[in-house]
C-alpha positions in Angstrom: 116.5 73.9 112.0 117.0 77.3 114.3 119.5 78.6 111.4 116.2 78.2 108.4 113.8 79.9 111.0 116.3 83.0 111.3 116.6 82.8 107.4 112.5 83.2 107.6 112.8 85.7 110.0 115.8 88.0 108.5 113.4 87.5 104.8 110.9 88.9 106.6 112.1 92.1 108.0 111.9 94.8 105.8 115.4 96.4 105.7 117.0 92.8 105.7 115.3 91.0 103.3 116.4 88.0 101.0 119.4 90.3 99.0 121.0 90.2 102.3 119.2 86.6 104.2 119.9 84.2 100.8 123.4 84.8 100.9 124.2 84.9 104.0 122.2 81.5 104.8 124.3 80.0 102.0 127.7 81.1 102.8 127.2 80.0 106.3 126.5 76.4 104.9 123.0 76.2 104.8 121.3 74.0 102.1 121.0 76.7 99.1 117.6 74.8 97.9 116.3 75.3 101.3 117.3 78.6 102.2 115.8 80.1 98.7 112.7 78.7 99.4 112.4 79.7 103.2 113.5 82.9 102.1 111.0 83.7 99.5 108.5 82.5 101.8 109.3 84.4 104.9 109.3 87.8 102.7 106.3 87.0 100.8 104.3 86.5 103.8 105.3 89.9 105.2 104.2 91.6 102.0 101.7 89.5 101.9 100.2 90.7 105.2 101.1 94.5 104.4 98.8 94.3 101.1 95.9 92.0 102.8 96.1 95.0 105.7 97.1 98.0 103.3 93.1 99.9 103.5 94.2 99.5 107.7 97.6 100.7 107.5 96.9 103.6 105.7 94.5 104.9 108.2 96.7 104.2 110.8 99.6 105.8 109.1 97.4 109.0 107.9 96.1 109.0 112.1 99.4 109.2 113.1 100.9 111.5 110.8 97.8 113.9 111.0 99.0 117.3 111.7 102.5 116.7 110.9 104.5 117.9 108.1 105.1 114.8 105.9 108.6 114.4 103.8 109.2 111.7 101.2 111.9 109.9 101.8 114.5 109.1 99.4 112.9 105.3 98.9 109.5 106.5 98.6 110.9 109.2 95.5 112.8 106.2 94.0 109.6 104.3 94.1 107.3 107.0 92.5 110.2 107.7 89.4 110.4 103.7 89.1 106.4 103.6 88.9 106.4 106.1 86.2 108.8 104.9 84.2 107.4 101.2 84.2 104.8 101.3 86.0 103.7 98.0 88.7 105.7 95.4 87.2 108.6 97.1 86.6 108.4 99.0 90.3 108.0 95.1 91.8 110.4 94.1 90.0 113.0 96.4 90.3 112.3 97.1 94.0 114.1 93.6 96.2 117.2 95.6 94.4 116.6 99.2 94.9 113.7 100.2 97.5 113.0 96.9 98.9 109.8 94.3 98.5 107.7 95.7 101.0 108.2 99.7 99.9 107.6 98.8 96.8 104.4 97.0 97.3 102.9 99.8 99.6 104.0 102.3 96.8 102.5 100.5 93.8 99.1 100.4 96.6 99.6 103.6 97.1 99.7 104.7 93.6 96.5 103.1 92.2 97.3 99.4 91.7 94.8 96.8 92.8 95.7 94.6 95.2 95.5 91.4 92.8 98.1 92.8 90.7 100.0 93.7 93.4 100.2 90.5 94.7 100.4 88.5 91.5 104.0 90.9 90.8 104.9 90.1 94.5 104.9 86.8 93.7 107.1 87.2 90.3 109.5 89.5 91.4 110.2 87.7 95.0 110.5 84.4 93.1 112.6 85.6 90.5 114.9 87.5 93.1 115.4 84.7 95.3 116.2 82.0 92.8 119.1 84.7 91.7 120.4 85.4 95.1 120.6 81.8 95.6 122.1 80.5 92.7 125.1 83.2 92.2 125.7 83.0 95.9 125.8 79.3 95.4 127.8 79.1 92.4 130.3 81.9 93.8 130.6 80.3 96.7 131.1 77.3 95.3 133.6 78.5 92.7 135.4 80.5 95.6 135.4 77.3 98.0 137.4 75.3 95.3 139.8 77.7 93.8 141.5 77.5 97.9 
């Protein structure tokens, strides 16, 4: 049971997240059903949280960054050429991969989507990512396991 609450917790973490939590839960024996789902739900309720508390965390961010001299970082470029290029749905899509869930959430907030969308391509593009992770770690792993 300890082993699934790290895979929540590792899902969770921005930084970590399920391209590096799914995997490792499953090559470490772990039930790959079970560590999917944990894993999609431990990440969505981070982003979850972040877009429920974005209007909050903005003026907290803008407080503590008042008077000091702001530089994007290289995920927060990444994120603005993925948003105009396909706009929300491509940006949540393409960001477990490239920026990360959470990044790309705040981003496509930041940028004008609505929270409702947000959420709605959370959902999708965790789901969709996790299943993935899961089953080609599952079915490498398994296909790696019996070619010894």
């Amino acid at each position: 049971m300890w082993e699934y609450f790290l895979v929540f917790l590792g899902a969770a973490i921005p930084w970590l997240e399920m391209a590096l939590v799914i995997p490792l839960g499953i090559v470490t024996g772990l039930n790959p059903f079970w560590v999917v789902v944990i894993g999609f739900i431990g990440n969505m309720v981070t982003v979850l949280i972040l877009i429920i508390g974005y209007d909050k965390f903005k003026l907290w961010l803008a407080k503590r960054r008042e008077g000091q001299e702001v530089k994007e970082s290289k995920r927060s470029e990444r994120a603005k050429q993925l948003w105009n290029k396909y706009g929300l749905p491509g940006m949540l899509m393409l960001g477990p991969i490239l920026i990360g869930t959470h990044i790309a959430a705040f981003i496509g907030m930041t940028l004008g989507a609505s929270k409702k969308q947000t959420t709605i391509w959370s959902i999708i593009s965790i789901a969709i990512w996790a299943i993935v992770f899961g089953v080609l770690t599952a079915l490498g792993f398994d296909l790696f396991v019996s070619d010894i």
